[in-house]
N, C-alpha and C positions, 0 to 999 in steps of 0.2 A: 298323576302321582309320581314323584321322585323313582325311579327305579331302586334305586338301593334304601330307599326308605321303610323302617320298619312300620308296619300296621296295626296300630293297637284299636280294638273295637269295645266303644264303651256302651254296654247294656243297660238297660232300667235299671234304675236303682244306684249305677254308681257313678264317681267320679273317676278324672287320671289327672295327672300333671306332667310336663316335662321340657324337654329341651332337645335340640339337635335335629337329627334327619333321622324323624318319626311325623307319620299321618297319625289325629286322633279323628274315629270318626266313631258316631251313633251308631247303634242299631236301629230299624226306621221308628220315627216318631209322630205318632197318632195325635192324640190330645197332651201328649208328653211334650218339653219344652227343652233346646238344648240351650247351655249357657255356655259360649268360648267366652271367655277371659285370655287377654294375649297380653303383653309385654314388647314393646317394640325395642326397648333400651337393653333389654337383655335375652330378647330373642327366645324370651320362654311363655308358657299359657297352657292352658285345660280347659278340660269341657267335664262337666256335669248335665247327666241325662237325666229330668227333673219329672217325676210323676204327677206328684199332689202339691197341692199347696199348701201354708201352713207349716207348722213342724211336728217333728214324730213326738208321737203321745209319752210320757215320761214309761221309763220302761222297757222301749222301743227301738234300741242302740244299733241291734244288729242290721236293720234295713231302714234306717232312720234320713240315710240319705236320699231316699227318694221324695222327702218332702223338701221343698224350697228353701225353708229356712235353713234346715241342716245342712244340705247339698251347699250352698252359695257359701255358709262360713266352714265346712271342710275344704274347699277347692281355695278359698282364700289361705285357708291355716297349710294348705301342701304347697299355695306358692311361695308362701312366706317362708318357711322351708329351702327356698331358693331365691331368698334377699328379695323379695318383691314384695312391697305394698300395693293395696289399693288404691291409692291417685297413681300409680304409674300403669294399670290396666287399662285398656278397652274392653266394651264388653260388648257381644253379638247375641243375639235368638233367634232361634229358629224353630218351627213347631206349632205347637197351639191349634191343631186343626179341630174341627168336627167332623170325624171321622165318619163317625154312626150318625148324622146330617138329622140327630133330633133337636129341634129349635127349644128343646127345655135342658139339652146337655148344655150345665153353666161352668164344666169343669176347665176346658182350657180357658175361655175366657179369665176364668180365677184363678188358673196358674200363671197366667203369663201377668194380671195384676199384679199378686203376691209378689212374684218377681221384682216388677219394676220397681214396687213398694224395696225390698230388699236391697236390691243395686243400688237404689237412691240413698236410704240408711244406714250404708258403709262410704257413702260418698265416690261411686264408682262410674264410670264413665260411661252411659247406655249408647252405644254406635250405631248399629243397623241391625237390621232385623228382617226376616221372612215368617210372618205369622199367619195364625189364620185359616180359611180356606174349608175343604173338605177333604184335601187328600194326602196320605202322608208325605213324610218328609223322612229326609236324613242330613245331618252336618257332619264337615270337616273341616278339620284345622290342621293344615301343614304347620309344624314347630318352627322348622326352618326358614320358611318362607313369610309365616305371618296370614297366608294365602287362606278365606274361609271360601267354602262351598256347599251348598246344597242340591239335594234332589226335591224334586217336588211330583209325585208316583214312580211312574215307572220314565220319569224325563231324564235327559243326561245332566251331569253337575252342571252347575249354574254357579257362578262367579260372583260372589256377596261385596267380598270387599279383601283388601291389601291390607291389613290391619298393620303391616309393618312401615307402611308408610306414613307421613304426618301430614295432619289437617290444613290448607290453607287457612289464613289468618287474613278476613278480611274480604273486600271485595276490589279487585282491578280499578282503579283512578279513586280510591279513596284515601281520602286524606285524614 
């Protein structure tokens, strides 16, 4: 982590967005799923700590982002907020475990589908991903750097991806 980096910790339930020299990270995540969205062109992105799948039952405003559907178009509608569209994100996960290792738990599974279903019906760009498993997880997203990372129990961060850098195009000696 940056030294002079400020640390902002996103809990269940919600989202953050921003820019500069700030870490966003999780609180750890069980069957819960994080989603960065990053920005390479302007150096901006969030994360959304996504619980359920689906979206919140009408009515349901105040903790409504912890369903998938709401979560992914709040975190769109706060980047948009800072001139960014959706075809200029990447998007990351991490999450989805079985925690409680019972083979009839179908919830992460179906949050991390819901998801992909979501990412895909705004036209968003699915990157890499750490899912899965049986034991939690945490993600971060350095603002600055572009830089995502994860825990996977009690392991040291783990190195996902550069989201600030761009995709080769292609494979060596093709024509």
């Amino acid at each position: 982590m940056n030294k002079e980096a400020e640390l902002i910790i996103i809990p269940e339930g919600c989202i953050s967005a921003g820019a500069g020299n700030k870490i966003l990270r999780s609180t750890p995540l069980g069957s819960c799923v994080a989603l960065i969205a990053y920005s390479r062109r302007m150096k901006t992105g969030g994360l959304a700590h996504i619980l359920l799948p689906g979206k919140a039952p009408d009515g349901e405003s105040q903790n409504a982002d912890k369903y998938a559907e709401n979560a992914v178009s709040s975190l769109l509608n706060e980047l948009a907020g800072y001139g960014i569209s959706g075809s200029d994100l990447e998007i990351a996960l991490i999450g989805g475990a079985n925690v409680l290792k019972d083979e009839k738990d179908d919830i992460p599974a179906r949050i991390v589908e819901n998801i992909t279903e979501v990412v895909k019906e705004n036209g968003l760009k699915l990157g890499v991903s750490s899912l899965g498993g049986f034991e939690r997880r945490t993600a971060e997203l350095d603002l600055a750097t572009g830089v995502v990372k994860y825990t996977i129990g009690n392991s040291r961060k783990n190195f996902l991806k550069d989201l600030s850098q761009s995709e080769c195009k292609g494979n060596p000696g093709e024509q």
